[in-house]
C-alpha positions as CSV (number, residue, x, y, z in Angstrom):
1,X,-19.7,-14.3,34.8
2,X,-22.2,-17.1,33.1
3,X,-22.9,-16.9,29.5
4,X,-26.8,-15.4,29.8
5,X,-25.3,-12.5,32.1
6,X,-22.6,-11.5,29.7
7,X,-25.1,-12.1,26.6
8,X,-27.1,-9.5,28.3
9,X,-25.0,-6.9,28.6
10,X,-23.6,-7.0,25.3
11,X,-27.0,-7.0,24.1
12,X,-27.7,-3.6,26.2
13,X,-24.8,-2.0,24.5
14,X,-25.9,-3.4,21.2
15,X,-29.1,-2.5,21.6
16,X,-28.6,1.7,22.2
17,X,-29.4,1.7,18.2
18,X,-32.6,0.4,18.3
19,X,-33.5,2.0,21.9
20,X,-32.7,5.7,20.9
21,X,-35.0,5.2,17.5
22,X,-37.9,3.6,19.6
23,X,-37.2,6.4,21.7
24,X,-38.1,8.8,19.4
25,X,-40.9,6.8,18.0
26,X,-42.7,7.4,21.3
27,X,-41.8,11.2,22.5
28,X,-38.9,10.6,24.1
29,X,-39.2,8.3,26.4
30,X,-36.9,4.9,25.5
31,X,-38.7,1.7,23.8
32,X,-38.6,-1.3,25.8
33,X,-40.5,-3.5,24.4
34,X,-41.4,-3.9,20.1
35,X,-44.8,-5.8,18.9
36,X,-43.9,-6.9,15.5
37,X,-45.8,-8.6,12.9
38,X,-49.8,-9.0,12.7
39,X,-50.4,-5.9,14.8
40,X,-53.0,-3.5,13.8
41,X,-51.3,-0.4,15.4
42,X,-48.2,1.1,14.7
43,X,-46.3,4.1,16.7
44,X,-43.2,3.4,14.6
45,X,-41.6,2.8,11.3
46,X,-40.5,-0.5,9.4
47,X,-37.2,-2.4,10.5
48,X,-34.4,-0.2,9.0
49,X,-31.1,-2.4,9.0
50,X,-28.7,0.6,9.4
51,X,-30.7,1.6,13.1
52,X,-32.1,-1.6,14.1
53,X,-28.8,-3.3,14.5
54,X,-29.4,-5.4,17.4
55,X,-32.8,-6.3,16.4
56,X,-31.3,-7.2,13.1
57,X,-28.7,-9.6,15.0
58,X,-31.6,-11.6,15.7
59,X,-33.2,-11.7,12.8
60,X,-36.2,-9.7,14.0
61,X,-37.6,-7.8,10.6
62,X,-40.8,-5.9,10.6
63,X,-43.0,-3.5,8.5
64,X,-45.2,-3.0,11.4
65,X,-44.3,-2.3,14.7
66,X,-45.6,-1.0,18.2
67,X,-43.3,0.2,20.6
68,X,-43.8,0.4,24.5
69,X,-42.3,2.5,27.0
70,X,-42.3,1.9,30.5
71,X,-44.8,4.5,31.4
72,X,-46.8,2.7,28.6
73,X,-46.2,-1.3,30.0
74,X,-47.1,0.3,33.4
75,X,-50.8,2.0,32.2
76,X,-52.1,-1.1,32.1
77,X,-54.1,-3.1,34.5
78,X,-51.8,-4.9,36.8
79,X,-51.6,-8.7,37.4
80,X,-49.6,-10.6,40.5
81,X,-49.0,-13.8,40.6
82,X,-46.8,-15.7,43.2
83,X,-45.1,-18.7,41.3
84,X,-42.0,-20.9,43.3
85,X,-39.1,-19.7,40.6
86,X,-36.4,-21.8,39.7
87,X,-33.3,-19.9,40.6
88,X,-33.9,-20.0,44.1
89,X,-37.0,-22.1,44.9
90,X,-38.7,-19.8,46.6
91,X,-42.2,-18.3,46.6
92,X,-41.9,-14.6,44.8
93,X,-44.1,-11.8,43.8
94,X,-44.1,-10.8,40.3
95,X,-46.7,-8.3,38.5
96,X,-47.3,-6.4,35.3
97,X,-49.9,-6.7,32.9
98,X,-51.2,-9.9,31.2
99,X,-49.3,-10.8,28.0
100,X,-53.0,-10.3,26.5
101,X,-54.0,-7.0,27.0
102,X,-50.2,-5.9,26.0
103,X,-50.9,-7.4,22.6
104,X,-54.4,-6.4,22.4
105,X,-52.8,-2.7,23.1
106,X,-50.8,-3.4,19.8
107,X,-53.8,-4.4,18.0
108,X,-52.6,-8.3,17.8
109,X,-55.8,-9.9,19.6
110,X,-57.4,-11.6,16.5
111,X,-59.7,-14.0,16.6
112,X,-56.9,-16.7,14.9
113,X,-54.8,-18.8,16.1
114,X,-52.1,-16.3,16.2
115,X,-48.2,-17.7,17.1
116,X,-46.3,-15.2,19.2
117,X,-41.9,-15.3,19.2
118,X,-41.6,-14.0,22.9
119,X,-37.5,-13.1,21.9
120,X,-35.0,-12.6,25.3
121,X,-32.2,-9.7,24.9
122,X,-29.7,-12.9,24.8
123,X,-31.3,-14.6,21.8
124,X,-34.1,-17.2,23.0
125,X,-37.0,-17.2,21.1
126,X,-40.1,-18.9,23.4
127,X,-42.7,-19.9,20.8
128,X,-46.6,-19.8,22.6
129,X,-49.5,-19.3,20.8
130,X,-52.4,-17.0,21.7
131,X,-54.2,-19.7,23.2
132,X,-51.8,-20.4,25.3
133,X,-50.6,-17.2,26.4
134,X,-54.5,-16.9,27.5
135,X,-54.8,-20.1,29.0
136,X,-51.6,-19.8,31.2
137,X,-52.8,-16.1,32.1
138,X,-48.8,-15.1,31.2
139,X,-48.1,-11.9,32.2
140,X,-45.0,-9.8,31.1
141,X,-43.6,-8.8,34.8
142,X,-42.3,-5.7,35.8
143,X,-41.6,-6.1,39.3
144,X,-40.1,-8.8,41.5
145,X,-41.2,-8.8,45.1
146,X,-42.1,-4.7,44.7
147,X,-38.9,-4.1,42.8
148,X,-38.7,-3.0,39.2
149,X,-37.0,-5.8,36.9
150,X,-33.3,-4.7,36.1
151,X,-31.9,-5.3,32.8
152,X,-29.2,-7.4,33.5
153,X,-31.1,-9.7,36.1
154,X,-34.8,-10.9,34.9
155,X,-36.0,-7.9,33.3
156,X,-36.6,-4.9,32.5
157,X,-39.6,-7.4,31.1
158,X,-40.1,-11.0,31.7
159,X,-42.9,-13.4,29.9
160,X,-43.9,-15.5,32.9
161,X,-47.3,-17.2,34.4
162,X,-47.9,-18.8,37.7
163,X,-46.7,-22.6,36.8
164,X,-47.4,-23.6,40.4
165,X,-50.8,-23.4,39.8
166,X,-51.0,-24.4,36.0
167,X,-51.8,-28.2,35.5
168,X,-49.3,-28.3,32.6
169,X,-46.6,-26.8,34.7
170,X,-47.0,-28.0,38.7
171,X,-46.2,-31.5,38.6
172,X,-42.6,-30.8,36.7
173,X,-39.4,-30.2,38.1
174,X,-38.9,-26.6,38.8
175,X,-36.1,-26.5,36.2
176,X,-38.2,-28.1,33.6
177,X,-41.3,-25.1,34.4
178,X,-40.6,-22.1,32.7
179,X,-38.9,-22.9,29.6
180,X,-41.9,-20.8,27.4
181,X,-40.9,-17.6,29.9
182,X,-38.1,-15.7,28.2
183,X,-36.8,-12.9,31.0
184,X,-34.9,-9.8,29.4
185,X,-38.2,-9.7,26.5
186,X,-37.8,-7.1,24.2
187,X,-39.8,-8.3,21.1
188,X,-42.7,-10.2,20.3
189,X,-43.3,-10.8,17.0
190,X,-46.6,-12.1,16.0
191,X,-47.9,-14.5,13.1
């Protein structure tokens, strides 16, 4: 088993805490993905240390937060893009909505130069401005070739554009591509 694969399952069991409070933050249905930080919206209550344990193992702390569900992540407009990924080399399909509109959702679409932590279930912290996150047309993926995202594989969410086609990206080598695309996202805290 390689390190990033058990790190994510411990993190899923860590993480029942913080799941079954977003849960009931949004009627029910588990959280699967917290805006933190300069949002304008809010569907939930400040970090509490005691709930939030495996949040607080990564040092995520918030007053404000918004929380999405699936159902949520999935009522907004859908993006594909078809980027060569690096585990395999091949060609893939991956959509879900762009990183934008989930953060405009959130009420975090100011007209600053806002810096967003994209945080992975293991740990990594990809740090991408708005700018970027515009300019690259990221998208947080649900699906892989038609298939949801598992936890424990790339998902349930992943932070990912189309590097084939992005300047900045296309002429590295595949391994060096993707190191701003955090798979397993679960927060994004905003500044």
């Amino acid at each position: 088993m390689d390190k990033r694969h058990f790190l994510g399952a411990a993190a899923l069991a860590g993480a029942w805490p913080a799941t079954a409070r977003a849960a009931r933050a949004s009627g029910g249905a588990p959280g699967l993905l917290t805006v933190s930080g300069a949002v304008a919206r809010s569907n939930r209550g400040p970090f509490d240390p005691a709930l939030d344990q495996f949040m607080g193992k990564h040092g995520v702390r918030f007053d404000t937060a918004f929380v999405f569900t699936s159902a949520a992540l999935r009522r907004l407009p859908v993006q594909t893009i078809k980027p060569t990924l690096e585990y395999d080399g091949k060609v893939h399909t991956l959509a879900g909505p762009l990183l934008t509109d989930v953060l405009k959702a959130a009420g975090a679409d100011g007209a600053g130069e806002l810096r967003l932590g994209l945080r992975a279930v293991d740990g990594y912290v990809a740090p991408v401005t708005l700018a970027e996150a515009r300019a690259w047309k990221m998208i947080v993926a649900l699906s892989l070739d038609g298939e949801p995202l598992a936890l424990g594989g790339l998902g349930p969410q992943w932070a990912v554009y189309d590097a084939d086609r992005l300047q900045a990206f296309k002429d590295k080598p595949l391994k060096e591509r993707f190191a701003a695309c955090p798979w397993g996202v679960y927060s994004i805290e905003v500044t």
